[in-house]
DSSP file (Angstrom, degrees, kcal/mol; ACC not computed):
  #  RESIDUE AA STRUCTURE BP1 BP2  ACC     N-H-->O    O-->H-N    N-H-->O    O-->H-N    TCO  KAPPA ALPHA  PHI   PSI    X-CA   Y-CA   Z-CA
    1    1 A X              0   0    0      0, 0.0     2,-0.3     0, 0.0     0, 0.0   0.000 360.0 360.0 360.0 125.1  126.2   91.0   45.8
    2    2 A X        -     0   0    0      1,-0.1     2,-0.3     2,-0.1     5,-0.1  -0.250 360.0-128.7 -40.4 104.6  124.9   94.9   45.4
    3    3 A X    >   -     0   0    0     -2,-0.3     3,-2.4     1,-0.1    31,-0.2  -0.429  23.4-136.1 -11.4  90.6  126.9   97.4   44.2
    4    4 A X  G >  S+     0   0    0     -2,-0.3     3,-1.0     1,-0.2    -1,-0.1   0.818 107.0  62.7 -13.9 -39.2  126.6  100.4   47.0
    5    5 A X  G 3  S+     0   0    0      1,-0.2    -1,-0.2     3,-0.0    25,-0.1   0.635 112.3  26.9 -96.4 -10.8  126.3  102.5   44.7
    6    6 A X  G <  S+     0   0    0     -3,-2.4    28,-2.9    23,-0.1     2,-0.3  -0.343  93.2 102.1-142.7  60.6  122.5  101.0   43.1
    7    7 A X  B <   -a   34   0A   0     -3,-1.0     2,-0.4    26,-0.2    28,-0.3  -0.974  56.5-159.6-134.9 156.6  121.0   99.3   46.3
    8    8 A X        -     0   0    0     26,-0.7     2,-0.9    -2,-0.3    29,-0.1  -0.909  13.6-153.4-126.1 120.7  118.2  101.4   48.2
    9    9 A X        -     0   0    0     -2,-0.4    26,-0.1    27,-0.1    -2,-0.0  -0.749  22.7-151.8-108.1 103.3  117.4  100.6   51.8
   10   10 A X        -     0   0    0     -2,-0.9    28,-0.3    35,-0.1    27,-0.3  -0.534  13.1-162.5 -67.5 148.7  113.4  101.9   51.7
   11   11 A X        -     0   0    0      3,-0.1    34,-0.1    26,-0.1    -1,-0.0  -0.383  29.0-124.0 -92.6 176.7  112.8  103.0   55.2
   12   12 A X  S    S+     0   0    0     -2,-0.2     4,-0.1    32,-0.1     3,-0.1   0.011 106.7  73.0-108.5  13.9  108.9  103.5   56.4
   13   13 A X  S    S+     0   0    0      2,-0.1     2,-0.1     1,-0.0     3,-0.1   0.544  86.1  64.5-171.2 -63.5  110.2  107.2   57.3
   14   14 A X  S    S-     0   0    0      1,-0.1    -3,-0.1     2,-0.1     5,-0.1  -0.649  97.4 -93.3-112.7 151.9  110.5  108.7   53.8
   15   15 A X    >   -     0   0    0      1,-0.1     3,-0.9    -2,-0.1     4,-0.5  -0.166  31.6-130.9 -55.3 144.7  107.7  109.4   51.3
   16   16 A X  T >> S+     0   0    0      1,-0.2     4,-1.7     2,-0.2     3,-1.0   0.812 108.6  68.8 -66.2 -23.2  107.4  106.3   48.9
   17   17 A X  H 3> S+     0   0    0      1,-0.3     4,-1.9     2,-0.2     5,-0.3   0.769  91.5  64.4 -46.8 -46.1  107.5  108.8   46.0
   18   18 A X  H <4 S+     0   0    0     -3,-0.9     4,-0.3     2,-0.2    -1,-0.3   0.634 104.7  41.9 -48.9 -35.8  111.3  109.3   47.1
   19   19 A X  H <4 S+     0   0    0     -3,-1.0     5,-0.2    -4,-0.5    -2,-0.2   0.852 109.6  64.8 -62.7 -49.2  112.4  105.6   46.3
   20   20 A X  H >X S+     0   0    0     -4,-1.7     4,-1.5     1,-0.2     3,-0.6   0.760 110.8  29.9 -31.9 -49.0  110.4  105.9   43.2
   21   21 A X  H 3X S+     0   0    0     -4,-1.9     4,-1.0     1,-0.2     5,-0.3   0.653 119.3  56.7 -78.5 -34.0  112.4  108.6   41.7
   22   22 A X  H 34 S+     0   0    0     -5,-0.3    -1,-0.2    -4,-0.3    -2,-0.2   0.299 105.0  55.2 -92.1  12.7  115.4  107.3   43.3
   23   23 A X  H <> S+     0   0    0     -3,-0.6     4,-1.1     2,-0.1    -2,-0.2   0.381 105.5  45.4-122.6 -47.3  114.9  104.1   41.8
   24   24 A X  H  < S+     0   0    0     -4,-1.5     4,-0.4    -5,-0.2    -2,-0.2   0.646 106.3  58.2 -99.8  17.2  114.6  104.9   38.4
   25   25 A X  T  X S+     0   0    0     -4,-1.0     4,-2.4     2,-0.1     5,-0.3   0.739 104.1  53.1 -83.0 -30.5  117.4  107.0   38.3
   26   26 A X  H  > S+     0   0    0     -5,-0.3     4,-2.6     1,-0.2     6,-0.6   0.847 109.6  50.8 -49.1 -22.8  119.4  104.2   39.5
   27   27 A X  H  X S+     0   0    0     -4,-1.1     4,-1.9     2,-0.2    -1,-0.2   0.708 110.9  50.3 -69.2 -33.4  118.0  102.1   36.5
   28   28 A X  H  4 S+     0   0    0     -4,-0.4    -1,-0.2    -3,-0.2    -2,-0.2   0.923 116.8  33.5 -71.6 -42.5  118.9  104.7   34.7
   29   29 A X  H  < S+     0   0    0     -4,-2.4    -2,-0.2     1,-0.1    -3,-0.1   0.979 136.9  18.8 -73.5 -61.4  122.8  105.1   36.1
   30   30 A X  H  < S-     0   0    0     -4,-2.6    -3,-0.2    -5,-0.3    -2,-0.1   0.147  88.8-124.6-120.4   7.0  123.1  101.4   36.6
   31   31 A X  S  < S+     0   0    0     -4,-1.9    59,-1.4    58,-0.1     2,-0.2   0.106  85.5  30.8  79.6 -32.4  120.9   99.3   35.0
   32   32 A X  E     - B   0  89A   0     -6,-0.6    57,-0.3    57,-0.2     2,-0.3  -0.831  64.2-161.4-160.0 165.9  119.4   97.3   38.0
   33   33 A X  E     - B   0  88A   0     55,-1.5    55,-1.9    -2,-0.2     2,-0.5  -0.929  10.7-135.2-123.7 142.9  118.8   98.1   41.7
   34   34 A X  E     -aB   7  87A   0    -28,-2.9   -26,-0.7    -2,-0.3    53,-0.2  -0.805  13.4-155.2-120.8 108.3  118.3   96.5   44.4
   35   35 A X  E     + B   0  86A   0     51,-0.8    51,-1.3    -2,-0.5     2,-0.1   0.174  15.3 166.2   5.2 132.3  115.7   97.0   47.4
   36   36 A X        +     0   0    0     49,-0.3   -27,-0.1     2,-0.1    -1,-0.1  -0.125   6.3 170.5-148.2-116.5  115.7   96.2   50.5
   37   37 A X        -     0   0    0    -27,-0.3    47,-4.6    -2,-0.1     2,-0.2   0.520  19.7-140.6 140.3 141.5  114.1   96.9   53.2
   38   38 A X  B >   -C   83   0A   0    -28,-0.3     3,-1.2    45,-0.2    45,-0.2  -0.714  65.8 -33.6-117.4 141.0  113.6   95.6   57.4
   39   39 A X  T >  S+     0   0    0     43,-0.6     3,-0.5     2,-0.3    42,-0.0  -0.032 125.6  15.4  87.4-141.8  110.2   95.5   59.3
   40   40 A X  T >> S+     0   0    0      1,-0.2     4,-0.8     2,-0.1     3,-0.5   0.582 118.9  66.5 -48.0 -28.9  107.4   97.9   58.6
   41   41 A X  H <>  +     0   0    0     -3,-1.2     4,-1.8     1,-0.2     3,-0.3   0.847  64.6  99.2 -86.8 -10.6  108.9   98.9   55.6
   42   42 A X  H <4 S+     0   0    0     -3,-0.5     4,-0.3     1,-0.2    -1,-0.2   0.726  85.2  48.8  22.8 -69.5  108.4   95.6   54.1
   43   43 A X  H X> S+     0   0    0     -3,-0.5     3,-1.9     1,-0.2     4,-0.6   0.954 108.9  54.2 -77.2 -41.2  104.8   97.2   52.0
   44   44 A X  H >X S+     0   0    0     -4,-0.8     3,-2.9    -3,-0.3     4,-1.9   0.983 104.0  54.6 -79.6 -42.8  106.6  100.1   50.8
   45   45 A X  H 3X S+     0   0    0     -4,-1.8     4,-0.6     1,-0.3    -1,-0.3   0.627 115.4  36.2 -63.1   9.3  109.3   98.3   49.2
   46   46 A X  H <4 S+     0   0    0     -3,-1.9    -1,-0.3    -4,-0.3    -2,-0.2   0.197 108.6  58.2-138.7  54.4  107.4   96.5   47.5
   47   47 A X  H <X S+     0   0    0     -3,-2.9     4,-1.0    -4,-0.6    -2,-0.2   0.544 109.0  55.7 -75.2 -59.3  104.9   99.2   46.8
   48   48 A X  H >X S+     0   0    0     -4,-1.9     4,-1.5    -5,-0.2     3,-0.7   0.974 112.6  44.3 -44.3 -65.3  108.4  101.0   45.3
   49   49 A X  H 3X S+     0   0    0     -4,-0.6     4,-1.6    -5,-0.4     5,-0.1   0.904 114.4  47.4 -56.8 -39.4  108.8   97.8   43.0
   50   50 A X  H 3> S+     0   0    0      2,-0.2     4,-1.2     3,-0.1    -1,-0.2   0.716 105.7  51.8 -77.6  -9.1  105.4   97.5   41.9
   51   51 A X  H <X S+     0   0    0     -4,-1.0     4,-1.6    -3,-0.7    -2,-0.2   0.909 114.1  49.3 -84.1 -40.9  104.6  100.9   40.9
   52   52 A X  H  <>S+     0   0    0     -4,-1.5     5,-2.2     1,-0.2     6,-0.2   0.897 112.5  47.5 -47.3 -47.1  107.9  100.6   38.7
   53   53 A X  H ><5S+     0   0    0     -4,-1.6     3,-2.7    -5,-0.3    -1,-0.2   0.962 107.4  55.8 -39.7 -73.3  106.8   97.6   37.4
   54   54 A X  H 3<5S+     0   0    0     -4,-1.2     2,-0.3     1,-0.3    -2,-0.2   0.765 107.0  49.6 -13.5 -74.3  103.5   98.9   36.8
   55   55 A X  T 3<5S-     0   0    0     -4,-1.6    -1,-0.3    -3,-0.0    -2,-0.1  -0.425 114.3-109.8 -82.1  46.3  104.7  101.7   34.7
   56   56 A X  T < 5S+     0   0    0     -3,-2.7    36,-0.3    -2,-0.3    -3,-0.2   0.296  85.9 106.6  99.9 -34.3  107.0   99.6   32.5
   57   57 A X  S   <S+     0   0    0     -5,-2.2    34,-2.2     1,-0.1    37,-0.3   0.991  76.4  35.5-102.0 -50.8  110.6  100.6   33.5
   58   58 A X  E     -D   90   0A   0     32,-0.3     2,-0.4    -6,-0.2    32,-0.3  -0.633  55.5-149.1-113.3 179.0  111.7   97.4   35.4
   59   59 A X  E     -D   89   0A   0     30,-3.9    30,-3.6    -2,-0.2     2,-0.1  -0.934  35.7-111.8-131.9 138.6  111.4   93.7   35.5
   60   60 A X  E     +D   88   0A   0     -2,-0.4    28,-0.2    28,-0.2     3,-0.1  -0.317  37.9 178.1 -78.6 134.7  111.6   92.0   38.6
   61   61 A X  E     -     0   0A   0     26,-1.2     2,-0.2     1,-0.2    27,-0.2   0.862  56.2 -10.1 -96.6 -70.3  114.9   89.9   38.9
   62   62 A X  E     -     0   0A   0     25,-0.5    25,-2.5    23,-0.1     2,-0.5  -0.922  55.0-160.7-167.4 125.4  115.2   88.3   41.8
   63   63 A X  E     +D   86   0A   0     23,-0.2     2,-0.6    -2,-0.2    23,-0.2  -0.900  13.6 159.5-118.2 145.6  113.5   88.0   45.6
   64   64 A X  E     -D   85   0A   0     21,-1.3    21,-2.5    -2,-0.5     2,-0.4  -0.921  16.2-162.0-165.4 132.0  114.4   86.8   48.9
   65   65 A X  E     +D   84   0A   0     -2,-0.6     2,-0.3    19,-0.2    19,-0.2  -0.919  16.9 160.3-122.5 144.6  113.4   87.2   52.4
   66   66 A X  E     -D   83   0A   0     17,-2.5    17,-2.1    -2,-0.4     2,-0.3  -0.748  42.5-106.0-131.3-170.4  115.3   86.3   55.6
   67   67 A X  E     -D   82   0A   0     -2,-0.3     2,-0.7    15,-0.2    15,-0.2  -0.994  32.0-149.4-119.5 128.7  115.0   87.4   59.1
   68   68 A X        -     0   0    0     13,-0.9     2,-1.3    -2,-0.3    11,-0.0  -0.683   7.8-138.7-109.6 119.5  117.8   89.7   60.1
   69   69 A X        -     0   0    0     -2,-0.7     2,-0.3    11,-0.2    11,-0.2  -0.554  22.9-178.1 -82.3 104.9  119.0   89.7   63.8
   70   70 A X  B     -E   79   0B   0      9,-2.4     9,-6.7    -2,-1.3     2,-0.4  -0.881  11.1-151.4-109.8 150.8  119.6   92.9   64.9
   71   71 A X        -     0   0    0     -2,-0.3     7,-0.2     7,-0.2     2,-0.1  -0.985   4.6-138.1-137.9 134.9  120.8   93.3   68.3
   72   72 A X    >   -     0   0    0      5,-0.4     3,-1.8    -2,-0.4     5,-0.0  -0.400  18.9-130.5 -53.3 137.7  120.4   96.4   70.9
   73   73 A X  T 3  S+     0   0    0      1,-0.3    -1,-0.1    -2,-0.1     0, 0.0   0.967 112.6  43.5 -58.9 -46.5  123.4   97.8   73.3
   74   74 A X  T 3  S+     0   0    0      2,-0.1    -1,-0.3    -3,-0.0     2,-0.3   0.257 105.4  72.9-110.4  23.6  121.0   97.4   76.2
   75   75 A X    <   -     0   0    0     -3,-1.8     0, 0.0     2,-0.1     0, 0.0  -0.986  63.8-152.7-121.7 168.5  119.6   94.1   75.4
   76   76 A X  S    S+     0   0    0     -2,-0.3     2,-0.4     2,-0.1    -2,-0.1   0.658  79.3  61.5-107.8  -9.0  121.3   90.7   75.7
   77   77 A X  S    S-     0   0    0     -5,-0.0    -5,-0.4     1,-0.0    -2,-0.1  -0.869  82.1-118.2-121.8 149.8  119.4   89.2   73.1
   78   78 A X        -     0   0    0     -2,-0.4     2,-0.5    -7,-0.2    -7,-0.2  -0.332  21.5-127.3 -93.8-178.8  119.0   89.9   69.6
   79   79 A X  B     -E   70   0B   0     -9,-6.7    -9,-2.4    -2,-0.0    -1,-0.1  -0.881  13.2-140.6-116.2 127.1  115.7   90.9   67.7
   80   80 A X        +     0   0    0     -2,-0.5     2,-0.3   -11,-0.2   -11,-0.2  -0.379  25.6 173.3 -59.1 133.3  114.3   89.1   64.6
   81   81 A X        -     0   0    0    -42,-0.0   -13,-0.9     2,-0.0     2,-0.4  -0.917  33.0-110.2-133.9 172.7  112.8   91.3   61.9
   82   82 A X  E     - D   0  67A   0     -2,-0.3   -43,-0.6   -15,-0.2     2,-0.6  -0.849  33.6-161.7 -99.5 124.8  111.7   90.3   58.5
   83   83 A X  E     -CD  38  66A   0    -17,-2.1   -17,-2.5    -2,-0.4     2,-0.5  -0.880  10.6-163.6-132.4 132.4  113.6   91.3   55.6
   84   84 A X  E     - D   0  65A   0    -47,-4.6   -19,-0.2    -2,-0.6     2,-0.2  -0.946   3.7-174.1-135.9 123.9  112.9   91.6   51.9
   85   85 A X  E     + D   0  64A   0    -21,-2.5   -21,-1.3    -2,-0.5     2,-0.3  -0.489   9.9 177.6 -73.4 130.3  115.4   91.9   49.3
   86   86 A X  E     -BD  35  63A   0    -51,-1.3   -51,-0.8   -23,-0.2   -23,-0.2  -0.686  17.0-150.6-152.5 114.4  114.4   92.5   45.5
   87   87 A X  E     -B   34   0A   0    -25,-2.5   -26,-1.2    -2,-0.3   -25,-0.5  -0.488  12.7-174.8 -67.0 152.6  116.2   93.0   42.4
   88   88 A X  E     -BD  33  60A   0    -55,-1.9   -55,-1.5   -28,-0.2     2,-0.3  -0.980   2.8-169.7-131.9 141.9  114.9   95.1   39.5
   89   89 A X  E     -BD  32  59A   0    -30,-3.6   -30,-3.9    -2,-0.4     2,-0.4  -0.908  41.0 -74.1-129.7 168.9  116.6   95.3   36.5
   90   90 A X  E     - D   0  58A   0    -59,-1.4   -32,-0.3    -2,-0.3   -33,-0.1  -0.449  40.2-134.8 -67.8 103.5  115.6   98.1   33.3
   91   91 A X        -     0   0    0    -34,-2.2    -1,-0.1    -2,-0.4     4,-0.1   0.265  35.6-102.8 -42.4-170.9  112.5   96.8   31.6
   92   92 A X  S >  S+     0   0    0    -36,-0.3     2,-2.1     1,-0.1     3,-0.8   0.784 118.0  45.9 -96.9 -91.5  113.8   97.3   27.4
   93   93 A X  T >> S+     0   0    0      1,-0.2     4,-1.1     2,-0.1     3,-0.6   0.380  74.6 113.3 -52.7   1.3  111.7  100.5   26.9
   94   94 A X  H 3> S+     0   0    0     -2,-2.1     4,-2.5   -37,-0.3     5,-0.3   0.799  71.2  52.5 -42.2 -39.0  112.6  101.9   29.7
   95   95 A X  H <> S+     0   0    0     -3,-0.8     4,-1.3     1,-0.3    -1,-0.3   0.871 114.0  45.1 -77.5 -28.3  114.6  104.7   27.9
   96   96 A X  H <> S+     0   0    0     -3,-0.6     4,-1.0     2,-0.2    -1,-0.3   0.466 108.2  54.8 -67.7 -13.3  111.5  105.6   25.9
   97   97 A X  H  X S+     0   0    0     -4,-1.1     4,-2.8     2,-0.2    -2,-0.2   0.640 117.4  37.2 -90.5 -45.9  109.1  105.4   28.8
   98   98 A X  H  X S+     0   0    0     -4,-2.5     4,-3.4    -5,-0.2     5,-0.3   0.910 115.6  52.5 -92.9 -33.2  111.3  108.0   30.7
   99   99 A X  H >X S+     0   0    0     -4,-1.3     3,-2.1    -5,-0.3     4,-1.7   0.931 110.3  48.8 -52.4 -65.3  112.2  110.1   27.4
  100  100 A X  H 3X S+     0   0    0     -4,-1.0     4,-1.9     1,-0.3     5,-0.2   0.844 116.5  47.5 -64.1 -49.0  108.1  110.2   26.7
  101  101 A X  H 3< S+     0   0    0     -4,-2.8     4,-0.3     2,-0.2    -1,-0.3   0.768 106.8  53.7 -46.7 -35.7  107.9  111.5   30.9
  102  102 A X  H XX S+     0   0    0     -4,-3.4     4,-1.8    -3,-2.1     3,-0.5   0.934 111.0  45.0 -48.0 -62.8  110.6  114.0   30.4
  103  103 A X  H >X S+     0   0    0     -4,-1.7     3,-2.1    -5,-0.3     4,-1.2   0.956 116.2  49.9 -54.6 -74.6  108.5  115.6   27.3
  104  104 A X  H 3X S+     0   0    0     -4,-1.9     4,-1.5     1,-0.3    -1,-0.2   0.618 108.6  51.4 -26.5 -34.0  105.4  115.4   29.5
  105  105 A X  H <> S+     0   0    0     -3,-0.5     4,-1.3    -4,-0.3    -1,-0.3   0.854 109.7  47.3 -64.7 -46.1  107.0  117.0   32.4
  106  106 A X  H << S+     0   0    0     -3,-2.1     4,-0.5    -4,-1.8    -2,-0.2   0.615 108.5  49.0-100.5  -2.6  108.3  119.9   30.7
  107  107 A X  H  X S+     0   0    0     -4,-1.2     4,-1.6     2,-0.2    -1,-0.2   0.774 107.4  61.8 -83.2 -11.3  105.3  121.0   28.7
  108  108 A X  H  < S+     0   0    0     -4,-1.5     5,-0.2    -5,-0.3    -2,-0.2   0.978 112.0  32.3 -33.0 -60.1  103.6  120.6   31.8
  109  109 A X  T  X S+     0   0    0     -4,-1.3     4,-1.2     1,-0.2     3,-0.4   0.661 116.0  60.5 -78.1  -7.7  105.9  123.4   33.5
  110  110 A X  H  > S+     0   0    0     -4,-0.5     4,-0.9     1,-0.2    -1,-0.2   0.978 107.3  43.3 -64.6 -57.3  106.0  125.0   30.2
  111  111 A X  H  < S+     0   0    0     -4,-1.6    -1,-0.2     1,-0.3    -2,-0.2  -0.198 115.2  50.5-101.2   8.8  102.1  125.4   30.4
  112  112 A X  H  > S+     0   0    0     -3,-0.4     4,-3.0     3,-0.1    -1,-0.3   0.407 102.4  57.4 -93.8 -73.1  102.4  126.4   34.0
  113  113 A X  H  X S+     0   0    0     -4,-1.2     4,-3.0    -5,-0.2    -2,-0.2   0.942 108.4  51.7 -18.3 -59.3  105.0  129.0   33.1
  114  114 A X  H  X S+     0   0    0     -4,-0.9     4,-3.1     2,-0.2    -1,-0.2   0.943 105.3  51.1 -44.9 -54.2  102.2  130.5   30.7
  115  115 A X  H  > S+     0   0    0      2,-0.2     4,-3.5     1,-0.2     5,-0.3   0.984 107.0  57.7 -62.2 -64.3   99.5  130.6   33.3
  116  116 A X  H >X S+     0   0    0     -4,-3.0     3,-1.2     1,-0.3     4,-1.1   0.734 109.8  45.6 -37.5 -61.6  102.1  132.7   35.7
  117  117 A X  H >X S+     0   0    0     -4,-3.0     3,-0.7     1,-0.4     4,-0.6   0.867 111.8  47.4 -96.2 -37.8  102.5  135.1   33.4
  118  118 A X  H 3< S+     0   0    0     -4,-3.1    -1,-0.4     1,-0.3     3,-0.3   0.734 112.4  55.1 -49.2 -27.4   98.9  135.7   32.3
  119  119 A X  H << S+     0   0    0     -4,-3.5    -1,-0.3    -3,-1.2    -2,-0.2   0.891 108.4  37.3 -76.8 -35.0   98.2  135.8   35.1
  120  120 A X  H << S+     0   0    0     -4,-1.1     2,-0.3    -3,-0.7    -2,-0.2   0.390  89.1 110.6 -88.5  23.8  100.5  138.4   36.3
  121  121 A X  S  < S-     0   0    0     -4,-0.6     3,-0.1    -3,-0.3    -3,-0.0  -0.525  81.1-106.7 -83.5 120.1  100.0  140.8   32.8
  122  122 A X        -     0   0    0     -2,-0.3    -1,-0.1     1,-0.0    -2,-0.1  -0.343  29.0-101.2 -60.2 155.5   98.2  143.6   33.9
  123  123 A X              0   0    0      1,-0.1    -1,-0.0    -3,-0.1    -3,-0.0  -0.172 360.0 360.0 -58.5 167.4   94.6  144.0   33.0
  124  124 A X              0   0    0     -3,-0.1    -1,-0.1     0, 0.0    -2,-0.0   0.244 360.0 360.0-143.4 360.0   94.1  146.7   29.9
């Protein structure tokens, strides 16, 4: 069973880039995460698992779909959705993949940094 503390429920509602990030820092904390996700979010979670995948940092674990009966106060019956589960666990290079992203990141903003100020240096 998932740990609270490295399971994700992707919504359809938040940008997919937001599980992404929140997904490898859970790899990061915890070694594996798991996914989840009801309905319409279905494609972004596993949009979130394949771009991780993609880039390296995890390997796919484990999958499973059910259909989860959820049921409304003000209807007497419940409603089937479709639900898909996925573990990821921390590819092996993972820690070198995100160290080499880190570096990238921050001469990016370094090189950004630069620009602000050249740009705002008075003319002479």
């Amino acid at each position: 069973m998932a740990n609270q503390g490295n399971s994700i429920r992707v919504s359809s509602r938040a940008p997919l880039f937001f599980y992404v990030g929140l997904g490898k820092r859970l790899l990061a904390e915890h070694g594996e995460v798991h996914l989840s996700a009801l309905g319409f979010a279905v494609s972004t979670v596993v949009t979130v698992a394949e771009l991780l995948k993609k880039d390296k940092l995890a390997v796919e674990v484990q999958l499973g779909t059910c259909l989860e009966a959820l049921t409304d106060d003000g209807k007497a019956r419940p409603v089937h959705k479709p639900k898909l589960m996925i573990v990821l666990r921390k590819a092996p290079d993972f820690d070198k993949i995100m160290a080499e992203q880190a570096k990238e990141r921050e001469a990016r903003q370094e090189a950004r940094a630069a620009q602000q100020v050249s740009q705002q240096a008075p003319a002479q």
